[in-house]
C-alpha positions in Angstrom: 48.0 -166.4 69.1 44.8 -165.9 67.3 44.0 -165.0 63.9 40.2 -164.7 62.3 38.4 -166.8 59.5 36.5 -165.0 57.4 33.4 -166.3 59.3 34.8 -164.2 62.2 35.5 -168.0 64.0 38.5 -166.8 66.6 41.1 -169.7 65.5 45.0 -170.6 66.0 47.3 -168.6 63.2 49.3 -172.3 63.3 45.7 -173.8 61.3 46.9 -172.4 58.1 49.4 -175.5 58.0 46.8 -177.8 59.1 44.4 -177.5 56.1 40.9 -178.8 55.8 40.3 -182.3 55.6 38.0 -183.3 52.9 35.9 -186.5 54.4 35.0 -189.6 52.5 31.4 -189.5 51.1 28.9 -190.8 53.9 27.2 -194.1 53.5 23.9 -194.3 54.0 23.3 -198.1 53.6 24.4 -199.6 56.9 24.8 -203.7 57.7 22.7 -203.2 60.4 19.2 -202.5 61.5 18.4 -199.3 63.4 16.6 -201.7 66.1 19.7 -203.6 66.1 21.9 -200.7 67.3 19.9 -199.2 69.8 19.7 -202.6 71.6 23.6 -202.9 71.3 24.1 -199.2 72.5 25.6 -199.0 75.7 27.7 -196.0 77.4 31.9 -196.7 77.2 34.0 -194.4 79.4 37.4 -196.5 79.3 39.2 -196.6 75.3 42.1 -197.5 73.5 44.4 -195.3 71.9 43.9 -196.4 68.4 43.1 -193.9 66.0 39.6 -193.4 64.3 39.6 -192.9 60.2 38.6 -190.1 58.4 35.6 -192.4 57.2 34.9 -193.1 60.9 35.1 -189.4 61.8 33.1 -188.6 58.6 30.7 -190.9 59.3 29.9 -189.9 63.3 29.6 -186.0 62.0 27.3 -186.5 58.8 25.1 -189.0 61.1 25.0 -185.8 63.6 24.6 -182.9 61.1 25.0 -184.3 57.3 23.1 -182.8 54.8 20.5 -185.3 53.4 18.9 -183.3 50.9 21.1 -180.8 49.0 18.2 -179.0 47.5 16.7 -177.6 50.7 19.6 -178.0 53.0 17.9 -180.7 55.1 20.1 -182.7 57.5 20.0 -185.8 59.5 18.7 -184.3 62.8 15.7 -182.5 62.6 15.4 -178.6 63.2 13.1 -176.2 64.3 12.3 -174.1 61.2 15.2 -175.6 59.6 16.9 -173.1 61.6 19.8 -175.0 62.5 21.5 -173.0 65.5 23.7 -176.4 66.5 27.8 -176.6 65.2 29.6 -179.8 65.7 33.8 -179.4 66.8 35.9 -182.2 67.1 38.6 -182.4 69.3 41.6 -185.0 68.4 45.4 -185.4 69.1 45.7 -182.8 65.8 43.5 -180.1 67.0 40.0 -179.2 67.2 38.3 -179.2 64.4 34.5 -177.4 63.0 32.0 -179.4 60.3 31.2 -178.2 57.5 28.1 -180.1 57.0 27.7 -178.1 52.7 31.0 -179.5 51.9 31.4 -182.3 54.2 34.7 -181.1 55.5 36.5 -180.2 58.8 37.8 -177.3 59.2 41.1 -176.5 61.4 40.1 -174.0 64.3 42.7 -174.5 66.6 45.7 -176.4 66.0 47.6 -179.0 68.5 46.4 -182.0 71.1 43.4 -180.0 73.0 41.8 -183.5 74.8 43.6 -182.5 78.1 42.3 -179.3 77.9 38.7 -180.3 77.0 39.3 -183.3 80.1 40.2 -180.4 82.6 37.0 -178.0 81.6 34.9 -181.0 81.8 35.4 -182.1 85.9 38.4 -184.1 84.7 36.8 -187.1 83.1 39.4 -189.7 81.7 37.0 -190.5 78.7 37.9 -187.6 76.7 41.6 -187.5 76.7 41.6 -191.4 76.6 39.1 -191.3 73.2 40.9 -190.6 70.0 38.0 -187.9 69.5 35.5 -186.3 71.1 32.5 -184.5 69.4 31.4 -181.2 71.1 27.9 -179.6 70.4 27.6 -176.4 70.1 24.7 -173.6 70.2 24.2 -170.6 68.8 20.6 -169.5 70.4 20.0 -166.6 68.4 19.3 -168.9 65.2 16.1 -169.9 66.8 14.9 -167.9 69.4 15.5 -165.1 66.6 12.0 -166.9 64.9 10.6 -168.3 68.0 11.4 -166.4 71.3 11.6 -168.1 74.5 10.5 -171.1 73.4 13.4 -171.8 71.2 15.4 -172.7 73.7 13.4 -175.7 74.3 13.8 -176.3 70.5 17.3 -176.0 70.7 17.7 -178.2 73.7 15.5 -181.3 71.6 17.9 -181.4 68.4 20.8 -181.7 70.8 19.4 -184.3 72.2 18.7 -185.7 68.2 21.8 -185.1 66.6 23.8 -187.0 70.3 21.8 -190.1 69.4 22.3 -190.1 66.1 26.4 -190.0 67.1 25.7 -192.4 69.2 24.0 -195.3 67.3 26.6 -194.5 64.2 29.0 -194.8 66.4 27.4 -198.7 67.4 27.5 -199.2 63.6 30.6 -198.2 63.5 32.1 -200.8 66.0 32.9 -198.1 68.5 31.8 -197.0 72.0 31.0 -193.5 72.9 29.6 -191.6 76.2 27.4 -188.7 76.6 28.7 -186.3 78.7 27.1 -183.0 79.9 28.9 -182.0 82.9 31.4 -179.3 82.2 32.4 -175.7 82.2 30.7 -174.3 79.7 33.3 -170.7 79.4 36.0 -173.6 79.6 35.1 -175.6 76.6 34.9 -172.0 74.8 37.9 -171.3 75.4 39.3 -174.6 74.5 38.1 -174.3 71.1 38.7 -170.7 70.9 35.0 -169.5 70.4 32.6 -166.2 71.1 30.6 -166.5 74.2 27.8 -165.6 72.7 27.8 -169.4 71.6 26.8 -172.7 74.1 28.4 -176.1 74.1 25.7 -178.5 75.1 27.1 -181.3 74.8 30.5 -183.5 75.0 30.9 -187.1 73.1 33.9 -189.1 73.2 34.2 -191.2 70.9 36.7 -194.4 70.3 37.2 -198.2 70.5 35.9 -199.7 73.4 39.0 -200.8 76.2 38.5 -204.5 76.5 
């Protein structure tokens, strides 16, 4: 059954015992060089089944959309306008899960193991239920083409594709493998979360240890 946050988010009535999950704070001095992790970045589809950290998860979602500098809002990825229309989920054997980028905290949306779900909506692709998380990006249109028309889109469509490689590479850092995935159901993953459809997922990123 849902229930309503009081950001109108649809979510599970069972999140209330969940609670948020305050992350540790984000480092931003890494052991390796940026040119360093895009060499070693490669696509991993297979994964084991050991847990990431709330410092690992913190990490992939502040590299995606942290805030970077409090006084304007400014985050990691760049924005059109600083208009920010993109919201990162995460999906683990908990339940799903939105960023709070302000606070650095994730907040409970829907309560319980969704991967399975997620895998189904998403042409049944092992990667996602076999990754201890995946990251799902989601769009809310209106936030830009309300300043730019048409052409927001486009500008929509570009920080995706900015705040996936910035998940990516961390992830490198991290010592962990992670995949992009765009192929899916788009009403599907909506539902699996339990969001508006006035909303978009763009994009699908497991996340996990590499299967050796």
């Amino acid at each position: 059954m849902l229930a309503c946050t009081t950001n109108g988010v649809p979510v599970d009535d069972d999140v209330a015992d969940m609670g948020r999950i305050e992350l540790p704070d984000p480092r931003e001095v890494g052991e390796h060089s940026v040119e360093e992790l895009m060499a070693a970045r490669r696509s991993v589809r297979s994964f084991t089944d050991e847990p990431l950290t709330h410092e690992q998860m913190g990490q992939l979602l502040w590299s995606g959309q942290g805030i970077t500098e409090p006084a304007h809002g400014f985050r990691t990825a760049p924005s059109a306008g600083a208009t920010y229309p993109m919201t990162l989920y995460l999906v683990s054997a908990e339940g799903a899960y939105r960023y709070d980028p302000e606070d650095h905290e994730m907040i409970p949306v829907r309560a319980g193991d969704r991967r399975m779900d997620l895998r189904r909506v998403a042409l049944d692709q092992a990667s996602i239920s076999e990754a201890p998380v995946s990251i799902v990006a989601v769009a809310d249109y209106a936030r830009t083409t309300g300043r730019y028309g048409d052409r927001g889109v486009r500008f929509v469509h570009i920080e995706a594709g900015h705040i996936a490689q910035n998940i990516h590479l961390q992830a490198v850092a991290e010592g962990l493998g992670s995949v992009p995935i765009g192929a899916f159901d788009d009403d599907g993953v909506l539902e699996v979360l339990g969001l508006s459809d006035d909303l978009t997922p763009l994009y699908i990123i497991p996340v996990g240890h590499a299967a050796r």
